[in-house]
N, C-alpha and C positions, 0 to 999 in steps of 0.2 A: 415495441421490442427494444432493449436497451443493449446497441451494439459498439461494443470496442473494434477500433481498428488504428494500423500505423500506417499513414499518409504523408506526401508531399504537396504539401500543397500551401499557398500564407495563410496565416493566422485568421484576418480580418475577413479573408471568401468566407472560411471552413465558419469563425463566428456567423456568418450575416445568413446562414442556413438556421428558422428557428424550429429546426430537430436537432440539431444541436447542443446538447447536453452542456459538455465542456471539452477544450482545448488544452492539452496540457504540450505546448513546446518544448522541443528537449533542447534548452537555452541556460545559461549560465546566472541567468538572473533569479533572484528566489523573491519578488518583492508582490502586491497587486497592481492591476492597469485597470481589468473590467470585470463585472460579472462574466463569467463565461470561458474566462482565460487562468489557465492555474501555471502559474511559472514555479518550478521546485529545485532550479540550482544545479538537476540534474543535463548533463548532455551527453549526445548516443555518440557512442564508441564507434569509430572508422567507417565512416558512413559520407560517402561523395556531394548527399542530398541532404539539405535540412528536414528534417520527419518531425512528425506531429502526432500525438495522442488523440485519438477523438472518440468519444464517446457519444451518440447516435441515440433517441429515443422516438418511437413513431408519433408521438403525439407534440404539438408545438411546445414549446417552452416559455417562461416568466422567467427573468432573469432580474436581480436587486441586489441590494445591500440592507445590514440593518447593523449598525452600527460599525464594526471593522469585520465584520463576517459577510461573504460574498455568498449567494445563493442564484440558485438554476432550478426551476422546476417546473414539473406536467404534473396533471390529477393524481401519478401513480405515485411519483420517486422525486425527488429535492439532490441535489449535491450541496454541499458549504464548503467551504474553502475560508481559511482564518490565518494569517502572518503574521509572525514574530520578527521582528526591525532587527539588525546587531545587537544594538541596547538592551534592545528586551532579553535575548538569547545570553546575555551575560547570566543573569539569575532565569535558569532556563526550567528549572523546577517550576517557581511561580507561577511564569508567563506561562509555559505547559497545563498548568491547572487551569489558570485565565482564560483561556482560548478555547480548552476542551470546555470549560463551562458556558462560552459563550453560543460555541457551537452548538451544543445540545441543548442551548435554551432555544435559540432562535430555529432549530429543526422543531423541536415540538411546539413552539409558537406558529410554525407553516403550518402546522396538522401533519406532521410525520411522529410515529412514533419506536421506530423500530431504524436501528444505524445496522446497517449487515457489510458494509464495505469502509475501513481505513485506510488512510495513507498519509505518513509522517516523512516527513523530508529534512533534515536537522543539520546544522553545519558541523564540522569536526565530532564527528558520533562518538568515535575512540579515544574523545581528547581527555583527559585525566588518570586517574587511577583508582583503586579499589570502588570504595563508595561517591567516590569525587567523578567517577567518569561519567559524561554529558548522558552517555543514551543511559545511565542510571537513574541521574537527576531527573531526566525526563520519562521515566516508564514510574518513577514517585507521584511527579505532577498529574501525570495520565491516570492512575489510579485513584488520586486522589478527588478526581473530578468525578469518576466515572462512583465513587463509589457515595459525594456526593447528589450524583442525580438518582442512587439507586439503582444503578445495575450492578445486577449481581454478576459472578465470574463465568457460570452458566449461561450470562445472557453475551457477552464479551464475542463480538464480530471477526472476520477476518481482519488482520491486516499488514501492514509491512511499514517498516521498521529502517531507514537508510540514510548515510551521509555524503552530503556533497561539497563541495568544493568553493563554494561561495559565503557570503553574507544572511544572514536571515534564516529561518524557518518557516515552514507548510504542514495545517495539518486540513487536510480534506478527508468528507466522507459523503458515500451515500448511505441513504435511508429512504424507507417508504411504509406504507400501512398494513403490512402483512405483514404477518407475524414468520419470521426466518430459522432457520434451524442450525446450529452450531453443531460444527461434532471436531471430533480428538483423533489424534493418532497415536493409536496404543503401541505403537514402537518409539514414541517417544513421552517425557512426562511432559503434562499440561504446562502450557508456557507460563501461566499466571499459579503453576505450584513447584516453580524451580524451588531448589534450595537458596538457601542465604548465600554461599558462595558468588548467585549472582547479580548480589543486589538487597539493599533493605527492602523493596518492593519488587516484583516478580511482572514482568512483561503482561499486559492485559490484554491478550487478544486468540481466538481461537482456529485451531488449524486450516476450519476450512467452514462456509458457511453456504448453505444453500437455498435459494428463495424463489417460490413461483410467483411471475407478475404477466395478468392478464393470458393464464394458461399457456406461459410462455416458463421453460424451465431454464436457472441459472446456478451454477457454482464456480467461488470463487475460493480459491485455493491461495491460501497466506506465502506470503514469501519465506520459499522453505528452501531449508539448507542443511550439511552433511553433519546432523544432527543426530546421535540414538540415543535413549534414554535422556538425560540432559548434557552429555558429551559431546565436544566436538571430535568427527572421524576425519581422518586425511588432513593433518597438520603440513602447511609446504607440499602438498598433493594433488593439484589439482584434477587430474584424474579421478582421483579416489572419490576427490567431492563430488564430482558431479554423480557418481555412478552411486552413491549413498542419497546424493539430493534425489534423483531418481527414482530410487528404492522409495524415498519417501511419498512423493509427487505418484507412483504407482500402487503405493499401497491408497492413500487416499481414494484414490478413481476408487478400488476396490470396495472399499471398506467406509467412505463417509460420501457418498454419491448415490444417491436413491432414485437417482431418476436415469440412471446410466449412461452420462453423459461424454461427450465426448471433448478433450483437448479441442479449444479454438484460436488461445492465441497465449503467450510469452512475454513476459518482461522479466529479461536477464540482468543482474546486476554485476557486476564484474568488476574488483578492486583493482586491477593493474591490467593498463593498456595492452601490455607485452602477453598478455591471458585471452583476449577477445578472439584472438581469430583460431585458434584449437575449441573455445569453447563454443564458438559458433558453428564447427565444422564437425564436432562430438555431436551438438545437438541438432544438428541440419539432417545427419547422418542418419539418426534414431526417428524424427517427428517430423519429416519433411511434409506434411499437410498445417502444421502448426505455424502459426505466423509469428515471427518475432520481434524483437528490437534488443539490441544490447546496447546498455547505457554502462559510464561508469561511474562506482559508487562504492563507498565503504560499508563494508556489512557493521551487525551490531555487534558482531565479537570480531575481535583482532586479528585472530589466526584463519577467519572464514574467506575464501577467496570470493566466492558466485554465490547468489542467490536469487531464486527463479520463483516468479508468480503466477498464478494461469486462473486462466479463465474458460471455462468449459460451455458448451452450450449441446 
């Protein structure tokens, strides 16, 4: 069973357990150290204790490299994790294509064939302008990979999209040998058929994705925000977002969940410090069985303040 949880606990226990998937530190650093460890730049907002991402699988782990790509894996399921240096993230298009290519070489070089879970970690996301701005150049590179390996927009995994505050880039994913099911949120247009407005190339990734492994049910729900049609709602409202991000996160359960799962855990993203503790206390309020962590982090558009990921079981 492949289980997320947020812990206190060091780094180096939580690794030397080999069900241990991966450790994602919520640390300031975005660089690699080992198989096993994924540092993304991000750190958790007002939090007394250092806390830890762990990711949990029943069956032991192999853990490697294969060339600047870091892998984790059991019989079922593989993670990769692949970094972009400063330098590289200057021409951040390119390297974004480099990386995605590299990763999905050496995933189906494991014997995985199937990516159902992203996550992009990117320095200054917001930094530029029109078609200059980084999470633009980088949803080009991403596409341009994804559409050299052959997948189609159809076949396009959950994933999430975020800026931190540090040096470098992360892009991680799982994958395994079952074939996963993508589905759409018809309250909002496909991320990858925005208009030009946002972007020469359109975000590649899908709302929400669900996958059974070893008759074990999973859905992961994209980091979704106050979103409808391709509009953002509640400009300078934090309220509003959340109760729109909501509306969205609720219609999914509804409407792309076939196995009628239930919320298990949260990762909140949250652009400004002075935002965490209402947004914690809104959503403590509503899913107090939901485990959380709120980090802080710049979404992919400017005016978005929170952006919320879930995982259901």
């Amino acid at each position: 069973m492949l289980k997320q949880q947020f812990i206190s606990a060091p780094v180096n226990e939580l690794l030397a357990d080999d069900h241990t998937l991966a450790v994602i530190p919520f640390v300031k650093q975005c660089e690699p150290f080992e198989a096993g460890i994924i540092t993304t730049g991000l750190e958790e907002a007002a939090s007394s204790m250092a806390t830890c991402e762990r990711w949990t699988v029943s069956q032991p782990t192999e853990r490697g490299r294969t060339g600047n790509t870091y892998w984790s894996k059991t019989r079922d399921l593989i993670c990769l994790a692949h970094w972009l240096s400063k330098d590289e993230c200057q021409d951040i298009q390119k390297n974004t294509q480099n990386a995605y290519e590299s990763v999905l070489s050496v995933m189906t070089e494991q014997g995985f064939s199937y990516p159902f879970r992203f996550w992009n970690y990117l320095p200054a996301i917001n930094e530029g302008t029109g078609d200059d701005e980084l999470y633009k150049k980088f949803c080009t590179g991403r596409l341009k990979a994804f559409e050299k390996a052959g997948l189609a927009p159809e076949d396009f995994p959950a994933a999430s999209a975020l800026g931190h505050h540090s040096n470098g880039a992360v892009i991680y994913v799982f994958a395994s040998n079952v074939t996963p099911q993508h589905f759409k949120n018809n309250q909002q247009v496909n991320a990858y058929e925005y208009p030009r407005q946002y972007g020469i190339s359109s975000p590649s990734f899908a709302r929400a994705t669900a996958l059974t492994l070893n008759a074990v049910n999973y859905l992961f729900i994209s980091g979704t925000a106050s979103i409808i049609g391709h509009q953002t709602l509640g400009e300078n409202d934090l309220e509003k977002q959340l109760e729109v991000t909501q509306r969205n996160i609720e219609h999914l359960l509804t409407t792309a969940n076939p196995e009628n799962l239930s919320l298990s855990t949260f990762k909140v993203y949250v652009r400004y410090p002075h935002d965490v503790a209402f947004t914690r206390a809104w959503l403590e309020a509503r899913y107090p069985s939901v485990q959380m962590v709120f980090t802080i982090a710049d979404i992919c558009r400017k005016e978005l303040l929170v952006e919320i990921e879930c995982v259901c079981l």
